[in-house]
C-alpha positions in Angstrom: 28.3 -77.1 26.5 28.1 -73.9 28.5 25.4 -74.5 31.3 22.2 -72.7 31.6 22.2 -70.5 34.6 20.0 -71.5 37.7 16.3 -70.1 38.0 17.6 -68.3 41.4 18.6 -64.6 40.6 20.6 -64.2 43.2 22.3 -67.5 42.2 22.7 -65.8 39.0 24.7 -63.0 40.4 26.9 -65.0 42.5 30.1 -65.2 40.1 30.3 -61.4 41.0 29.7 -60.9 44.5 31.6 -57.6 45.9 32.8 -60.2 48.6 35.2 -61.8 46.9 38.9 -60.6 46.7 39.7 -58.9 43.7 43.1 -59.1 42.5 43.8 -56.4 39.7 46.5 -57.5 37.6 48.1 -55.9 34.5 45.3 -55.0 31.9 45.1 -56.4 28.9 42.4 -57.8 26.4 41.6 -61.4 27.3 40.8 -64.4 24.3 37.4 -64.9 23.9 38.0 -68.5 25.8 39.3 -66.6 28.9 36.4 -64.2 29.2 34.2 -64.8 32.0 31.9 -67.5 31.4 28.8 -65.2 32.3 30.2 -62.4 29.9 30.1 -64.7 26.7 26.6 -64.6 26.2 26.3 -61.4 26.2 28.8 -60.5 24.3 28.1 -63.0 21.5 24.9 -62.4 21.1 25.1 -58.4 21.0 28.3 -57.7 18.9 27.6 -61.0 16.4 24.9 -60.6 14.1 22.9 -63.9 13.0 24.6 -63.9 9.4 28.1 -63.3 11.2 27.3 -66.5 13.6 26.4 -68.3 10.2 29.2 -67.2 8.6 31.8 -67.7 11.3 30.3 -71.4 11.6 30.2 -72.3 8.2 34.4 -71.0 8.2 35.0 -73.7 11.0 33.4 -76.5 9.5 30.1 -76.5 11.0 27.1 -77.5 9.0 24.4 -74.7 9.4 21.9 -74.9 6.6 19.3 -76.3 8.6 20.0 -74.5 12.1 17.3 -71.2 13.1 19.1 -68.3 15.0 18.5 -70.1 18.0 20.3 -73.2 17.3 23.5 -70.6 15.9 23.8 -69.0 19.1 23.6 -72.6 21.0 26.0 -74.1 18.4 28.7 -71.1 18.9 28.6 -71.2 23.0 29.1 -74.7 22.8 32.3 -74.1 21.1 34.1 -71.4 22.9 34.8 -72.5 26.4 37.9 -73.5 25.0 40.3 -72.7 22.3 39.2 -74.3 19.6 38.1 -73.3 15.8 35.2 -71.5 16.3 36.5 -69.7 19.3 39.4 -68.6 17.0 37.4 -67.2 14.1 34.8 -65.5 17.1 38.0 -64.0 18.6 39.9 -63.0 15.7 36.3 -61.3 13.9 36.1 -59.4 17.6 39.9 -58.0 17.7 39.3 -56.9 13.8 36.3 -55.3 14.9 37.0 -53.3 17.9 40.9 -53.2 18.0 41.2 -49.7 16.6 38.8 -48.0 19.3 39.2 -50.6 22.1 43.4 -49.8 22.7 42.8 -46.2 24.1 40.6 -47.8 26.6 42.9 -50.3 27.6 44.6 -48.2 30.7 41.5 -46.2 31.4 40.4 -46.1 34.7 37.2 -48.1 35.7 35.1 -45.0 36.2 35.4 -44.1 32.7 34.7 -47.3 31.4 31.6 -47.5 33.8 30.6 -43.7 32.2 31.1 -45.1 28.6 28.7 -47.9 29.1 26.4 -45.7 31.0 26.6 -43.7 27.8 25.8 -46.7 25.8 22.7 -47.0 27.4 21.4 -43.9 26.6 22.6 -44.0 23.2 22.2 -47.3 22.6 26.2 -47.3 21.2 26.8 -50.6 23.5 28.8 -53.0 21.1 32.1 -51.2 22.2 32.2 -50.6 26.2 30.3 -54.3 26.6 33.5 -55.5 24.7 35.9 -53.7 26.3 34.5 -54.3 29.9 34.3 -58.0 28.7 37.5 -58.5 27.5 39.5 -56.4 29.5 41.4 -58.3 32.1 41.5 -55.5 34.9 37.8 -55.3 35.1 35.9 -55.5 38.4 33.3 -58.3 39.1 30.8 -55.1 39.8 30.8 -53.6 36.6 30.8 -57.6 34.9 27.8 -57.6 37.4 26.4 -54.0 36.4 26.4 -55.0 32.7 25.2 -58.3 32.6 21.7 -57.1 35.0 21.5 -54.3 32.5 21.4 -56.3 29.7 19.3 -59.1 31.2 16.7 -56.5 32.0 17.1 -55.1 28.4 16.3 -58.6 27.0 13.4 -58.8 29.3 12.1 -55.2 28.3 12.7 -55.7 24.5 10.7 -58.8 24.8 7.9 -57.2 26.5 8.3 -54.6 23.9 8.1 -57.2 20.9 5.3 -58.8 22.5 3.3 -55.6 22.9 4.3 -54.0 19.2 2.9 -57.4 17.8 -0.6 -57.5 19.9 -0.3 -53.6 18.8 0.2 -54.6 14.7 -2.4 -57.7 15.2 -5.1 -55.1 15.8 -3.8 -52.6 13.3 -4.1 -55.4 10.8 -7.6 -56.5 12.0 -8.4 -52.9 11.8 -6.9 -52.3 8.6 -8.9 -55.7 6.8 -12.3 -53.6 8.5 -11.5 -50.7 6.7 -10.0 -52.3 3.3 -13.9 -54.2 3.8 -15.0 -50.9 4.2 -13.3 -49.4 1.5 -14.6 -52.2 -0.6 -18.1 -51.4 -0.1 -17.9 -47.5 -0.6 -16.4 -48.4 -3.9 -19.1 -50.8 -5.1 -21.6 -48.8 -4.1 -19.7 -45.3 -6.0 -19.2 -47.4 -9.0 -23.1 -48.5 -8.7 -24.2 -43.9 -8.4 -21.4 -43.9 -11.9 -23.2 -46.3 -13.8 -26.5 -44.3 -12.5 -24.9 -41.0 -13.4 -24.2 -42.0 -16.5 -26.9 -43.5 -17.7 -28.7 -39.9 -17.0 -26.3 -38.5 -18.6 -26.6 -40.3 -21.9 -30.2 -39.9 -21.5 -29.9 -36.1 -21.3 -27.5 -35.8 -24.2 -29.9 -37.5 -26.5 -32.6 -34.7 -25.3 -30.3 -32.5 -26.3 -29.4 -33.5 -29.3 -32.8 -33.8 -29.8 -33.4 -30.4 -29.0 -30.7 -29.1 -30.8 -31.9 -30.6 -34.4 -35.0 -28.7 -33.6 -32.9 -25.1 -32.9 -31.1 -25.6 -35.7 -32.9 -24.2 -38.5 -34.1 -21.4 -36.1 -30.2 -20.6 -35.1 -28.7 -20.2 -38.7 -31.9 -18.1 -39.5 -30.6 -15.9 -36.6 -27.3 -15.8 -37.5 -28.4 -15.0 -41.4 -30.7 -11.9 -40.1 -27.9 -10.7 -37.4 -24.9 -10.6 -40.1 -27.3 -9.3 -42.6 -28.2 -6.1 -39.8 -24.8 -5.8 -38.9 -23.8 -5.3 -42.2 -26.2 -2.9 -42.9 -25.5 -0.6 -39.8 -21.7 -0.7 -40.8 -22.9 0.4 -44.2 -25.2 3.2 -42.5 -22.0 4.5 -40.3 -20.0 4.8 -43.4 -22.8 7.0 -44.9 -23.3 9.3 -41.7 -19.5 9.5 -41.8 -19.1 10.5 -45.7 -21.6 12.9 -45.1 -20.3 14.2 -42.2 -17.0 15.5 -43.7 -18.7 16.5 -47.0 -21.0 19.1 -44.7 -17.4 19.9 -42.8 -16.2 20.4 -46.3 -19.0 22.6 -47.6 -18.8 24.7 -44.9 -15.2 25.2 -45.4 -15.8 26.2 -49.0 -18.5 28.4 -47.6 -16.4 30.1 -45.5 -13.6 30.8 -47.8 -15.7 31.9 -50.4 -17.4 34.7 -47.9 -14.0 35.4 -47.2 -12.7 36.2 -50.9 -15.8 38.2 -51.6 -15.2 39.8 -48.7 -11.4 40.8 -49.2 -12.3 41.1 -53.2 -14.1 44.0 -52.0 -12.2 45.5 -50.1 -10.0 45.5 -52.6 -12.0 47.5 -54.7 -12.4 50.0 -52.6 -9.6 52.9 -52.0 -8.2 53.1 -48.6 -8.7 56.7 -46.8 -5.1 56.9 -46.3 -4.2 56.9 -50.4 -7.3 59.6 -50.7 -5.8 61.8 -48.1 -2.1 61.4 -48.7 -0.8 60.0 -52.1 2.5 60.6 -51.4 2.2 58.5 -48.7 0.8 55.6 -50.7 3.5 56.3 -53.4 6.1 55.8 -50.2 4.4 52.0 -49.6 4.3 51.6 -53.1 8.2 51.7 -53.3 8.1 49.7 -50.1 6.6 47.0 -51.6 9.0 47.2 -54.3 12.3 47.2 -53.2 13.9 44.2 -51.0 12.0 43.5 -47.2 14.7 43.9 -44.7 15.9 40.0 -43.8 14.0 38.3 -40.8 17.2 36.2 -40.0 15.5 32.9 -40.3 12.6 33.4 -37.9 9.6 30.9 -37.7 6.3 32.8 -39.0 2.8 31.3 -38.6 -0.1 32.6 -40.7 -3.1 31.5 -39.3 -6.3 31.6 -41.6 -6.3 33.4 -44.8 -7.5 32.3 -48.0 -6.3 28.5 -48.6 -5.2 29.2 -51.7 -3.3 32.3 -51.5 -1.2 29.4 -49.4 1.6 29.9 -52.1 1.7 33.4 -52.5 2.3 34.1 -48.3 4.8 31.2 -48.7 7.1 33.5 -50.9 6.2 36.5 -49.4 7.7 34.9 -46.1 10.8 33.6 -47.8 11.6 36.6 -49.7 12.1 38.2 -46.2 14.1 35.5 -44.9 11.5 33.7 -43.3 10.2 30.5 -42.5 7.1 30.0 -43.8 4.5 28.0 -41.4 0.6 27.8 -42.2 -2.6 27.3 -40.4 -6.2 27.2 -41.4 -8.1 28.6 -38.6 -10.2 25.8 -38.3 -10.4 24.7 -34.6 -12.5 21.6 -35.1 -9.7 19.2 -35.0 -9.0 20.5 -31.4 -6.6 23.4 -30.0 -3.3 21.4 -29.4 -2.1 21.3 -33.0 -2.7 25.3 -33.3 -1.1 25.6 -29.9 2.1 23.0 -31.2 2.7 25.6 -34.1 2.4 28.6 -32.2 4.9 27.5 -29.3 7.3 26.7 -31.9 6.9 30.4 -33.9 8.6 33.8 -33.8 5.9 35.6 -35.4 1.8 35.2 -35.7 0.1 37.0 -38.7 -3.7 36.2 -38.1 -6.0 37.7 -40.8 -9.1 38.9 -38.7 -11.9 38.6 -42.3 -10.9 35.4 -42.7 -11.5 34.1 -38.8 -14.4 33.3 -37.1 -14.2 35.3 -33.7 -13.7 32.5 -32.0 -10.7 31.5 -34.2 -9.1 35.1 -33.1 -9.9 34.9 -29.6 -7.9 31.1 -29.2 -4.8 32.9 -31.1 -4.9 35.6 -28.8 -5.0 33.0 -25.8 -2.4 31.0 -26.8 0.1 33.9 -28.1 -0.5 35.4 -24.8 0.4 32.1 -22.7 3.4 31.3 -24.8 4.7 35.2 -24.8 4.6 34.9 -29.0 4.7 38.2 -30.8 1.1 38.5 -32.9 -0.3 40.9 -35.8 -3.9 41.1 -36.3 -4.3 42.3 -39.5 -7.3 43.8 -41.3 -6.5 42.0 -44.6 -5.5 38.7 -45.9 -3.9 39.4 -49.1 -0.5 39.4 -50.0 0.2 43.2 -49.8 -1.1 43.1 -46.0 1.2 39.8 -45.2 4.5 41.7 -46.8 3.4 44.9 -45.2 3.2 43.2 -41.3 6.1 41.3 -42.1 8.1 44.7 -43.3 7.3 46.3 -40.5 8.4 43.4 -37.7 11.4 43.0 -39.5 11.5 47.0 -38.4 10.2 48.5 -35.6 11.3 51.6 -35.6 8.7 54.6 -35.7 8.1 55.8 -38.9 6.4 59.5 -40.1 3.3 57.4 -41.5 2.0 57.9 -38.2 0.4 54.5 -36.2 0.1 51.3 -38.0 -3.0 49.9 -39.3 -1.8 46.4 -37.8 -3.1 46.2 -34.3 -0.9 44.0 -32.0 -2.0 42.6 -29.1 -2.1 44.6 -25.7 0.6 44.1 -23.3 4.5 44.4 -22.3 5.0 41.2 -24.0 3.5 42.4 -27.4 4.4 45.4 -28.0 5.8 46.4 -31.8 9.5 46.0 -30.8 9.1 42.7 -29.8 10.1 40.3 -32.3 12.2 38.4 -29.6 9.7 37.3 -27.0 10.9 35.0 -24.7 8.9 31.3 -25.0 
């Protein structure tokens, strides 16, 4: 059994006092029976873990199953001062264990080694250069002496550590049972303010129900009388609507029928020009008969007129070659759909006894900002449509003298222009 060392410390360092002669021989890894018997210890206890010391036992016939990690230890270092079983199984696990990475250490001068287990230290990487500096048979009895203090003092600062980290946990427990008592209490008394809570709360939903029985009667009576009024004013806003657009209608009516009279009699009456010059209304005549000179597909727009003369401007457009477009006058719905139909036209025929002066004024506006030719004309029957629509199919000056179809004023207007730029 390997002897405890003596309670002097300097005693303890004795077996590697700098005095002594060293002898450096030719390196190699020592057995773990030749190590230095200070250096066994250590090693053992640091590169072995308490299953490998069970293990390793148990392999060499060594009855563990009622030994604590204390009585492992003991029963290993009583077995490896010499060869015997247990030493071989210790040494053998060791060489498996660091051969790889111990071999390129084996020449190495000192002063590395001493900077690999100086780097151990900080890193805490210490199974390796404690094995090599253990086992290596070149080693100096300073650095033996170097890493056995270190590792003494480690054992005495780990244990300090322990003892410190378990007074530390002892209060955090004793701390931790004062708050789970705590915890405890705030519950029992939360659970105590639920029951209260809800008790109240069942209390006050039976006053409501209570109440609500009572509202009940009250609340459909309501709702009866509200669907019943809002019934009633959806009925009303129909009405106001309905007669809304049969007033907008009667108007309409009212209009065209002052219109016809109108036009009826001038109809009646005999122009000043067939009075004063009957061959020149024999000349229209024959106008009228033979065929209007083409229009070469242009776009005309007839804007008021009598609705249902609607047919008759239709082929009185056609037979020229035109297409025929149509517009009431009526500039309730807004200006943009008058305005759509005159951007898209060649030519505006706008029957001044059939539009309010209103009417006339927005055609005006709205020819005049999209550069479209327009003919006011005096008349809205078909003789005055063919007529404007004979003479802007052509412009030339005629001996009849001016044209009773006003244009409006301007460069972009005047009677030879039928191609107005948009």
């Amino acid at each position: 059994m390997t002897p405890m060392p003596p309670n002097n410390p300097l005693s303890l360092l004795a077996p590697f006092s700098t005095e002594q002669t060293w002898i450096c021989q030719k390196a190699r890894f020592l057995a773990l029976w030749e190590i230095p018997q200070t250096m066994k210890c250590p090693l053992v206890g640091t590169c072995l873990s308490v299953e490998d010391h069970q293990k390793l036992l148990k392999k060499a016939g060594i009855c563990v199953s009622r030994l604590c990690p204390a009585g492992l230890h003991a029963a290993v270092m009583e077995n490896i001062d010499t060869e015997t079983r247990v030493a071989r199984r210790i040494d053998t696990f060791l060489k498996k264990k660091f051969d790889a990475l111990s071999r390129e250490w084996l020449h190495t001068p000192e002063q590395e080694v001493r900077k690999l287990w100086r780097k151990g230290i900080e890193t805490g990487d210490l199974e390796l250069p404690l094995y090599i500096i253990a086992s290596r048979s070149d080693i100096s009895p300073s650095l033996h002496a170097e890493a056995f203090g270190t590792l003494h003092m480690l054992g005495h600062t780990a244990k300090r550590d322990l003892l410190a980290a378990r007074r530390s946990m002892a209060r955090l427990e004793k701390l931790l049972a004062e708050e789970r008592e705590t915890a405890r209490r705030i519950q029992k008394e939360e659970r105590q303010k639920q029951d209260l809570l809800r008790a109240e709360i069942q209390t006050l939903k039976k006053e409501a129900r209570t109440r609500q029985a009572c509202t009940t009667a009250v609340t459909e009576k309501d709702e009866t009388s509200r669907e019943i009024i809002e019934t009633l004013g959806e009925r009303l806003r129909r009405a106001q609507e309905k007669n809304q657009a049969l007033i907008q209608r009667v108007r309409k009516l009212e209009e065209e029928r002052k219109a016809y009279r109108c036009d009826t009699e001038t109809e009646k009456i005999p122009s000043r020009t067939e009075k004063e010059a009957p061959i020149k209304r024999q000349a229209i005549s024959s106008a009228e008969k033979k065929e209007i000179p083409s229009l070469e597909d242009k776009r005309i727009l007839v804007v008021g007129g009598r609705p249902c003369m609607q047919s008759l401007y239709r082929h009185a457009v056609e037979k020229s070659g035109g297409r025929f477009e149509y517009h009431d006058g009526c500039i309730h719905g807004g200006r943009q759909t008058l305005e759509a139909r005159v951007r898209r036209s060649d030519l505006v025929l706008c029957p001044v006894t059939c539009n309010s002066h209103g009417a006339c004024g927005l055609v005006k506006d709205i020819c005049r900002k999209h550069g479209k030719c327009l003919r006011m004309l005096d008349s809205s029957s078909r003789s005055a449509i063919t007529s404007a629509l004979a003479k802007a199919a052509d412009p030339a000056p005629s001996d009849e003298g001016p044209t009773d179809l006003p244009l409006i004023a301007g460069n972009r207007f005047a009677p030879s222009s039928m191609t107005c730029k948009e």
